[in-house]
C-alpha positions as a Markdown table, in Angstrom:
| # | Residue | x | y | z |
|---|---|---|---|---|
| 1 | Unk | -31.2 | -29.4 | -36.0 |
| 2 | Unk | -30.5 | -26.2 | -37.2 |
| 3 | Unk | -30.1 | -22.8 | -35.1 |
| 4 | Unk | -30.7 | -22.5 | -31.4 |
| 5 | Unk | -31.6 | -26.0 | -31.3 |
| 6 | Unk | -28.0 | -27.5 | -31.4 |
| 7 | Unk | -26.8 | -25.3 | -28.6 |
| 8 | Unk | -29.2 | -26.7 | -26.0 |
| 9 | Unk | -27.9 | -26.8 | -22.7 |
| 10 | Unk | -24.5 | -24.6 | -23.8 |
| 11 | Unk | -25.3 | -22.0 | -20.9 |
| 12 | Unk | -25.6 | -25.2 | -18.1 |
| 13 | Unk | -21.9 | -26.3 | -19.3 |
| 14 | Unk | -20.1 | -23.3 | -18.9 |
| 15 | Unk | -21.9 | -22.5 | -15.2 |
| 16 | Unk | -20.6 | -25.7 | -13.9 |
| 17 | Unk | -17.2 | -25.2 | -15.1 |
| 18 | Unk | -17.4 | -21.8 | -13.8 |
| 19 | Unk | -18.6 | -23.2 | -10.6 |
| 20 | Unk | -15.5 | -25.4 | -10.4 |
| 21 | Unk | -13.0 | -23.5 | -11.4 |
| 22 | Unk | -14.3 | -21.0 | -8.5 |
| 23 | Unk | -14.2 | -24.0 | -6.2 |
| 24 | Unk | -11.3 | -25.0 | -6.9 |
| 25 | Unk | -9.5 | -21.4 | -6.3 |
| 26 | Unk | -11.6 | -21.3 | -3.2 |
| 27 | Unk | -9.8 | -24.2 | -2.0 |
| 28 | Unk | -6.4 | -23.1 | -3.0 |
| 29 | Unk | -6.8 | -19.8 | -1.1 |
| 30 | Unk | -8.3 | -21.3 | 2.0 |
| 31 | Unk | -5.1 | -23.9 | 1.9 |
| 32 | Unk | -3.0 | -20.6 | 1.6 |
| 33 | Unk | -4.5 | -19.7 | 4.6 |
| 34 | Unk | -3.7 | -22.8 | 6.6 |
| 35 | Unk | -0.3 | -22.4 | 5.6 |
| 36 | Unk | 0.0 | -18.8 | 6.8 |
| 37 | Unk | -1.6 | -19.0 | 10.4 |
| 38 | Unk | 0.3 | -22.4 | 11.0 |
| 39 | Unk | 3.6 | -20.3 | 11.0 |
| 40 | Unk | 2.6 | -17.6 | 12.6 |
| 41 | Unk | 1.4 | -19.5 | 15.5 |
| 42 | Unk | 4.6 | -22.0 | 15.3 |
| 43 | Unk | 6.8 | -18.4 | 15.4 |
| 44 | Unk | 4.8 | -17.0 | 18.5 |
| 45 | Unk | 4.9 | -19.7 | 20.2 |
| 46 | Unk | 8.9 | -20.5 | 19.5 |
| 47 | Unk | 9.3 | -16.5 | 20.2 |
| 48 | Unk | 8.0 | -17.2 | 23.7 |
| 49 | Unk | 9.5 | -20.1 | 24.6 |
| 50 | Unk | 12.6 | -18.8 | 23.4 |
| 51 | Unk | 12.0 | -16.0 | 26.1 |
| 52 | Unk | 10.9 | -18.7 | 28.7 |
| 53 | Unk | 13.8 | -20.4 | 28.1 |
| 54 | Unk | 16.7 | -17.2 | 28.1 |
| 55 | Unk | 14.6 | -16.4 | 31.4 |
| 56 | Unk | 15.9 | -19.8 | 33.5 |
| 57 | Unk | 19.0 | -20.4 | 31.2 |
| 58 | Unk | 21.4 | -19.0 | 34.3 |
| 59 | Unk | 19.7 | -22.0 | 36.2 |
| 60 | Unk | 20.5 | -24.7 | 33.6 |
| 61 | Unk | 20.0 | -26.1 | 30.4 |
| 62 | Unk | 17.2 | -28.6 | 32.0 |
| 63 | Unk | 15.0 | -26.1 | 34.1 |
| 64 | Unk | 15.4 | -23.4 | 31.2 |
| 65 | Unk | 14.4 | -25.9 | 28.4 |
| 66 | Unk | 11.4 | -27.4 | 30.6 |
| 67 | Unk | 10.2 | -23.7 | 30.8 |
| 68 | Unk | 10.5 | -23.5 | 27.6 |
| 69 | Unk | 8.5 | -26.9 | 26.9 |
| 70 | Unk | 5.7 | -25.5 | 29.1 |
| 71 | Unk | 5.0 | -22.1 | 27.4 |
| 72 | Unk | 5.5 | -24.3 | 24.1 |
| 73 | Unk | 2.7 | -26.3 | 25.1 |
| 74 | Unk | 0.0 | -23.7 | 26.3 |
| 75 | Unk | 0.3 | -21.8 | 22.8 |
| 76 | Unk | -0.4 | -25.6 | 21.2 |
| 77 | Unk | 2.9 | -26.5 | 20.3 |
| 78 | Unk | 5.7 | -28.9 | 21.0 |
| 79 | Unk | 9.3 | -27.9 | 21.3 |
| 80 | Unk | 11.3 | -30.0 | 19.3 |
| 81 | Unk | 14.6 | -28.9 | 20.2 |
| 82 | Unk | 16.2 | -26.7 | 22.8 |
| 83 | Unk | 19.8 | -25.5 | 23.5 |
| 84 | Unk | 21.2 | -22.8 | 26.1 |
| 85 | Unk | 24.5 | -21.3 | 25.9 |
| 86 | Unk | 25.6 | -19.0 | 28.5 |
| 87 | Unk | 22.1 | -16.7 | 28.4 |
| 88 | Unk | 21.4 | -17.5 | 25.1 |
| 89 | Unk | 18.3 | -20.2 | 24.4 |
| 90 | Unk | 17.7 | -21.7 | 20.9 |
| 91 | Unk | 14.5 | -23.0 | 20.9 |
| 92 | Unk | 12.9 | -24.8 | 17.6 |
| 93 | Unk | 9.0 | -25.6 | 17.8 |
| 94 | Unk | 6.5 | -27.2 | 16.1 |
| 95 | Unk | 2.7 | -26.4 | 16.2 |
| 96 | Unk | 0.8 | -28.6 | 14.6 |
| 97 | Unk | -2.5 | -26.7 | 12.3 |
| 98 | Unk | -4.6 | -29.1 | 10.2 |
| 99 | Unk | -2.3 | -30.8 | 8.1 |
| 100 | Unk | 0.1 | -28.4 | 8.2 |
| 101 | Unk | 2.8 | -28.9 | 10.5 |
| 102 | Unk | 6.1 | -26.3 | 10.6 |
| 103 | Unk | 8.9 | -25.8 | 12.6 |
| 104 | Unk | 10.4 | -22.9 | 13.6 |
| 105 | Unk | 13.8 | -21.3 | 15.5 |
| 106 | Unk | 13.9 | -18.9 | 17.8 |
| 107 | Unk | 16.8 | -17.3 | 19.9 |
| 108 | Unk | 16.8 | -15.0 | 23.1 |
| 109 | Unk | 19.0 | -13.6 | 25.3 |
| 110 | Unk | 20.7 | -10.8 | 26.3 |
| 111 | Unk | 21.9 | -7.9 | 24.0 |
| 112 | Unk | 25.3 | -7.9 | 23.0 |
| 113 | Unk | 27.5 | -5.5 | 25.3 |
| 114 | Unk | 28.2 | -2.6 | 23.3 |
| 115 | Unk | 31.7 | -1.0 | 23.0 |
């Protein structure tokens, strides 16, 4: 076996592990991308509950935080905690994307009075 004879099949190697190593990149990015537009929808939806909940939190902690649970839940999230103090509403969410699953805070209220 001498010459081009002993590199048979070389070329067929190398285009599958180029294939994979693509593939697997690929995946890696598209995973990135899970990631990304999980917490974006868990912080719009905890922004606007957050505002739901600062709306109704002169009417109580309960009626502000079901507000709160409502707008949660038509942006496809859950509200996994909620507090009101005063006007102020802590809300913390957590929307559920493929197997990605974050929470996040959000706070509204009023501006601070200013001196």
């Amino acid at each position: 076996m001498n010459g081009a004879g002993g590199d048979r099949g070389f070329a067929t190697v190398w285009g599958v592990m180029v294939t994979t190593a693509l593939g697997v990149v690929f995946a890696v990015v598209l995973a990135m991308g899970q990631v990304v537009v999980a917490r974006h929808r868990a912080g719009g939806a905890a922004d606007l509950a957050a505002l739901a909940a600062a709306d109704r939190a002169l009417r109580g902690q309960a009626d502000a935080c079901a507000a709160a649970a409502r707008v949660a839940s038509a942006q496809g999230a859950r509200v996994v905690r909620c507090g009101v103090d005063g006007e102020i509403a802590d809300v913390t969410v957590r929307a559920a994307f493929g197997p990605y699953a974050p929470e996040v805070r959000a706070r509204a209220g009023p501006p601070a009075a200013v001196p």
